[in-house]
C-alpha positions as CSV (number, residue, x, y, z in Angstrom):
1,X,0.0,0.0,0.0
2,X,1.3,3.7,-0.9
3,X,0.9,6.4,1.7
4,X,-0.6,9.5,-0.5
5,X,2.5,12.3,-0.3
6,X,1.4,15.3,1.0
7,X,3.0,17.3,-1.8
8,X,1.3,15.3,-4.6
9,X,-1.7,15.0,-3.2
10,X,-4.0,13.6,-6.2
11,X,-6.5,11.8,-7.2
12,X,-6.3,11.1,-11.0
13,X,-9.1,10.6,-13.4
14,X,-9.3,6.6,-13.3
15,X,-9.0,4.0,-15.4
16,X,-12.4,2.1,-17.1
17,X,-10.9,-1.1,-15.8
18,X,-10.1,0.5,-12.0
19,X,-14.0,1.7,-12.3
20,X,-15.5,-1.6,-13.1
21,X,-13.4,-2.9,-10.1
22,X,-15.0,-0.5,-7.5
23,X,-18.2,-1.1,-9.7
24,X,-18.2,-5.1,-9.0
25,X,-17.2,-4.7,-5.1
26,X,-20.1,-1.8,-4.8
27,X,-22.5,-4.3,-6.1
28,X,-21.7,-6.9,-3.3
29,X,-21.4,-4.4,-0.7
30,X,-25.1,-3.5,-1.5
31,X,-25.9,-6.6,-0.4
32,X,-24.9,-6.3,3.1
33,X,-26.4,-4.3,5.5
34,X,-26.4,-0.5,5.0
35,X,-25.1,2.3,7.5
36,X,-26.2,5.0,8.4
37,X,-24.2,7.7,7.3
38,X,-25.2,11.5,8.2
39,X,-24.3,13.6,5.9
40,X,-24.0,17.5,6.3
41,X,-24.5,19.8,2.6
42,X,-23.4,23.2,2.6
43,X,-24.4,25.8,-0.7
44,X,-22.5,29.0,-0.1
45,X,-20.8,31.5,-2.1
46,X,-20.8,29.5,-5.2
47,X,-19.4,26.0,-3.5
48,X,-20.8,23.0,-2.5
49,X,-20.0,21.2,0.1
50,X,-20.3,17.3,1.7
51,X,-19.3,16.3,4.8
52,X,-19.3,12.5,6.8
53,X,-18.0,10.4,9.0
54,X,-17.1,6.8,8.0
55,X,-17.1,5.1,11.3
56,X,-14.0,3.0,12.1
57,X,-14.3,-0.6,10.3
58,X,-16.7,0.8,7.7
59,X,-16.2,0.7,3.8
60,X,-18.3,2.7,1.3
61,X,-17.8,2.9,-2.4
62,X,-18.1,6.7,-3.5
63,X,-20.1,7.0,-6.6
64,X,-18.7,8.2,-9.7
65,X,-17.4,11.5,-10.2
66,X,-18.4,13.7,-12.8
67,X,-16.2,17.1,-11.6
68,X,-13.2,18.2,-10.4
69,X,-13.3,18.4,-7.1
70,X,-11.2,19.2,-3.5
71,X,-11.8,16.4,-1.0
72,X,-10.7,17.0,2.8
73,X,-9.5,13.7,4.7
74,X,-9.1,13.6,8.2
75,X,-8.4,10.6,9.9
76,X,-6.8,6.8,9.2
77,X,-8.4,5.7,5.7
78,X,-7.7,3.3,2.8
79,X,-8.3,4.9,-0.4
80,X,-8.3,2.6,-4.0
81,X,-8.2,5.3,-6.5
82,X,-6.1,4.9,-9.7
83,X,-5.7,1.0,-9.3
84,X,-4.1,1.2,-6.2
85,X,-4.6,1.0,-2.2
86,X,-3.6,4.2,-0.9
87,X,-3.2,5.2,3.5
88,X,-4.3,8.1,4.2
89,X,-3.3,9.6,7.9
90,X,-4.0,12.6,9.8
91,X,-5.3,15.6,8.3
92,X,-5.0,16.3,3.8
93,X,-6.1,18.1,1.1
94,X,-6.4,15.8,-2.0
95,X,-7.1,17.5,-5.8
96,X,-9.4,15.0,-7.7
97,X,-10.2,14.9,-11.1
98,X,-13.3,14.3,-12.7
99,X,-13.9,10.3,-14.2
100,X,-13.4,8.6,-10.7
101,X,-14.7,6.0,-8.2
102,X,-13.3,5.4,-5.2
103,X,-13.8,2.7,-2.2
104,X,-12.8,3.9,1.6
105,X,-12.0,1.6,4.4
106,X,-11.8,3.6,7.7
107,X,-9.4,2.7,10.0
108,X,-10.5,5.0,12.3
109,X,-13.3,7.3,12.6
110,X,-12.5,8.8,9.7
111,X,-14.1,12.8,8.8
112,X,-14.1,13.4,4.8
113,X,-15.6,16.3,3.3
114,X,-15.9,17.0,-0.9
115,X,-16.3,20.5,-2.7
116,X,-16.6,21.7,-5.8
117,X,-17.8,25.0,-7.5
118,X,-21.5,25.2,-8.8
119,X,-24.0,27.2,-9.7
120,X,-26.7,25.0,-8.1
121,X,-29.5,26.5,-5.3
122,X,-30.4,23.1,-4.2
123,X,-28.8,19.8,-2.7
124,X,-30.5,17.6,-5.1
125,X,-29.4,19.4,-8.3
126,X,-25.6,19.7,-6.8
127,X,-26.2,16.2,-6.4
128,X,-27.3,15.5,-9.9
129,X,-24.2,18.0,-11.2
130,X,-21.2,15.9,-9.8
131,X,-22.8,13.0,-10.3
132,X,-24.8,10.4,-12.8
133,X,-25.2,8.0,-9.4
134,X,-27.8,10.5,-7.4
135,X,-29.5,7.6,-6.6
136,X,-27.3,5.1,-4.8
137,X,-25.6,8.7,-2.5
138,X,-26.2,8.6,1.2
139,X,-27.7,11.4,1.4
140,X,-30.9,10.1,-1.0
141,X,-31.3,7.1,0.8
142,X,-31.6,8.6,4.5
143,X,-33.1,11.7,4.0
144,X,-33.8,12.3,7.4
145,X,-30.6,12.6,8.2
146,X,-29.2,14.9,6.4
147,X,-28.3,18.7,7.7
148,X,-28.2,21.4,5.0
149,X,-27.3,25.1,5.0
150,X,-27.9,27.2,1.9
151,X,-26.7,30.6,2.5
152,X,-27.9,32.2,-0.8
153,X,-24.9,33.6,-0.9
């Protein structure tokens, strides 16, 4: 496993073949019992924001990523991006590129929070902008627990 370098921290745009791989393990971690996974949205000054905790021991498989996007990492994760296991520890700021799927084992409670830029005014259509798997996020399956702040701003 690769430790992610805090100077080249980067996801890349993934491979079809690295997809399908997240793909195939998503499908049987849909069979197991789900999680409940809070998930805070911010919409302010043109960004929006996600924000969760992966409890120590989980695994989720992100959905596909449509744009470019900042994710924040704090805590002890495994990260397959690119074809590759990467350890994430403490506190980073990763770049990520559009055209990626990624699966996270926590090793700890583990705090992760994506943002991108958007013209959106609602969660659902920020949502539906970064990316074409709305449907299987989270935040659509356990509505209640969402929090949301839109500034309109």
């Amino acid at each position: 496993m690769t430790a992610l370098a805090t100077n080249s921290s980067r996801i890349a745009v993934m491979s079809e073949a690295a997809i399908e791989k997240v793909r195939v393990v998503q499908n049987e971690m849909l069979k197991m019992p789900q999680v409940d996974l809070p998930v805070h949205h911010t919409l302010h000054g043109g960004m929006y924001s996600r924000s969760l905790v992966i409890p120590a021991g989980v695994a989720i498989a992100g959905a596909f990523i449509l744009v470019p996007t900042m994710l924040i990492v704090s805590g002890n994760v495994t990260v397959y991006a690119n074809d590759q296991a990467y350890e994430i520890n403490g506190y980073q700021v990763l770049v990520a590129s559009a055209g990626r799927k990624q699966l996270f084992v926590a090793h700890s409670d583990t705090n992760m929070t994506m943002l991108f830029a958007t013209t959106a005014t609602t969660v659902e259509a920020a949502e539906d902008e970064f990316t074409s798997e709305s449907s299987l996020l989270a935040s659509r399956r356990y509505e209640d627990l969402n929090t949301t702040i839109i500034t309109g701003e």
